[in-house]
C-alpha positions in Angstrom: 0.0 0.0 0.0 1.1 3.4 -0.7 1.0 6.2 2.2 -2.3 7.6 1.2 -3.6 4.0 1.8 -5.1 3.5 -1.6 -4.8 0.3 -3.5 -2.7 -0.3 -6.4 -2.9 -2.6 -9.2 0.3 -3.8 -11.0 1.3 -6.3 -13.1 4.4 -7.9 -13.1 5.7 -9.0 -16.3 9.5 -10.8 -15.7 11.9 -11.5 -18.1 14.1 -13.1 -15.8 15.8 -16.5 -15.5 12.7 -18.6 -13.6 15.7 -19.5 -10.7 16.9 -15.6 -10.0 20.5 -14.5 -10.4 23.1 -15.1 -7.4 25.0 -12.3 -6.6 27.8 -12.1 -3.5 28.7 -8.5 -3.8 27.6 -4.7 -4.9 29.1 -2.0 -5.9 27.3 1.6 -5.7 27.3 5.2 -7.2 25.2 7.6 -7.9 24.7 11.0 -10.2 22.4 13.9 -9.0 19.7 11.9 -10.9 19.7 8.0 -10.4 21.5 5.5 -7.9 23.5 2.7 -10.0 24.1 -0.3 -8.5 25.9 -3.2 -10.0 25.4 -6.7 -8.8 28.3 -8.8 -8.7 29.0 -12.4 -8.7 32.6 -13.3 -7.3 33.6 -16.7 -8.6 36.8 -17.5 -6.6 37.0 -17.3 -2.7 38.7 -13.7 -1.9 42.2 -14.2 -0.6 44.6 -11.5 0.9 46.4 -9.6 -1.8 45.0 -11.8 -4.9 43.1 -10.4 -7.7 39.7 -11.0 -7.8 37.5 -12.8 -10.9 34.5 -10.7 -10.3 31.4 -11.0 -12.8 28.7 -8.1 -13.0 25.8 -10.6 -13.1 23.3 -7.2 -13.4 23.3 -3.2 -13.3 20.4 -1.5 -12.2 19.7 2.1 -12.6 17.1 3.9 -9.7 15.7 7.1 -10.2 16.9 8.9 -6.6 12.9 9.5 -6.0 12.4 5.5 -5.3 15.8 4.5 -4.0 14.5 5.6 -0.4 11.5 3.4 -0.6 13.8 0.9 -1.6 16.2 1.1 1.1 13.5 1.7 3.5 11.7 -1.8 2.1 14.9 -3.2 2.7 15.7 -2.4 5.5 12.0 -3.7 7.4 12.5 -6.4 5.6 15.9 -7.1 7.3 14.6 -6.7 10.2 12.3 -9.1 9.9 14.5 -11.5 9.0 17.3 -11.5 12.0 13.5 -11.5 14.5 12.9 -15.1 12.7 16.5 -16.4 12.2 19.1 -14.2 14.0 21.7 -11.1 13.7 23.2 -11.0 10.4 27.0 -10.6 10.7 28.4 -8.6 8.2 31.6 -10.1 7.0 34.4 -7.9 7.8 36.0 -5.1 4.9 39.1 -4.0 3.9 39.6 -0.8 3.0 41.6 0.0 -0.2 45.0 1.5 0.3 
């Protein structure tokens, strides 16, 4: 529902693979206009100081008027997930040097 509380009807029309895509990692920017975010799929474990084979598995581009509904969605729905199954524990980053 939208805040007003009115009803919407959409249809959803996928052209995706049945299954989903896996993806392990993200990488995020954005312009004064959109938010891009490209989902990546890293095929090797990651190992101090070796390059990475890193696949960008999808790129999505978000007008900045719906990425905060979308971070918002994400984030109750996070919630709800570690009050069913636990804290999520973010693995750990490395910054660049």
């Amino acid at each position: 529902m939208t805040s007003d509380d009115t009803v919407m009807n959409v249809t959803f029309n996928e052209s995706v693979p049945p299954g989903g895509t896996y993806a392990n990692g993200a990488l995020v920017w954005n312009t004064p206009h959109e938010f891009t975010i490209d989902f990546t799929s890293h095929r090797s474990p990651v190992q101090d100081g070796d390059a990475q084979d890193v696949l960008v598995v999808a790129r999505m581009k978000i007008p900045t008027s719906a990425m905060f509904r979308i971070v918002q969605a994400m984030s109750a729905n996070i919630d709800r997930y570690e009050r069913q199954h636990g804290r999520i524990t973010p693995r750990p980053t490395k910054e660049a040097p």
